[in-house]
N, C-alpha and C positions, 0 to 999 in steps of 0.2 A: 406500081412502077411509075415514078412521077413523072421520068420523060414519056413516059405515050399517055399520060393523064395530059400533058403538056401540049401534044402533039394531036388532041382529039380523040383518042384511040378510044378512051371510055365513057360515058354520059353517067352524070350521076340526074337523077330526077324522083319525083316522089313516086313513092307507090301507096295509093287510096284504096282499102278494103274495107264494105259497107258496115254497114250493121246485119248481126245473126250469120253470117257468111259462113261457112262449112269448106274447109282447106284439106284434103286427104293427103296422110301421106306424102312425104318427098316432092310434093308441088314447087315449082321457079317463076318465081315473078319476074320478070323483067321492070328495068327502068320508065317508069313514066303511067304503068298500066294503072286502070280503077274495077277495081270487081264493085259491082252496084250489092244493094242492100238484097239478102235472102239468096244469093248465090250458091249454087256448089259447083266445086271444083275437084274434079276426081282424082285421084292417087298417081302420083306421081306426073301430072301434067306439066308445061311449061306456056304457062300464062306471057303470051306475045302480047295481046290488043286490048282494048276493053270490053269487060265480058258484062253484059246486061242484066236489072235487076232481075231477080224472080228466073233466074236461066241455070241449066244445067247444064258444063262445060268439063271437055275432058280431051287428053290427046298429045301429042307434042307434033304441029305448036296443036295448042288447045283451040277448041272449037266448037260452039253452043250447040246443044245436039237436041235439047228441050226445054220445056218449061219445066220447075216444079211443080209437081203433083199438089194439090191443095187436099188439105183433110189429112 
């Protein structure tokens, strides 16, 4: 709707997803967010913030709950 694009209503901004990153399922990024490199993001989350490299993130809003496991 261009008057409430007009009016502020909407923010367009880039959204940055790393390298290797792993996106489940029905996942929503928001405007602005960077998932860092080797992230996972669980099924159906809603990515609000930036979620850190090497972090396992899940939830609406989503929210880094661990590291990835190595090995």
């Amino acid at each position: 709707d261009r008057e409430r694009r007009l009016a502020g209503w909407e923010r367009a901004a880039a959204v940055t997803i790393g390298d290797n990153v792993w996106l489940g399922g029905s996942v929503t990024i928001t405007p602005g967010v960077t998932i860092g490199d080797d992230a996972i993001i669980g099924a159906g989350s809603v990515v609000t913030r930036d979620i850190p490299a090497g972090m396992v993130a899940v939830g609406n809003p989503c929210r880094v709950v661990r590291p990835v496991a190595e090995g």
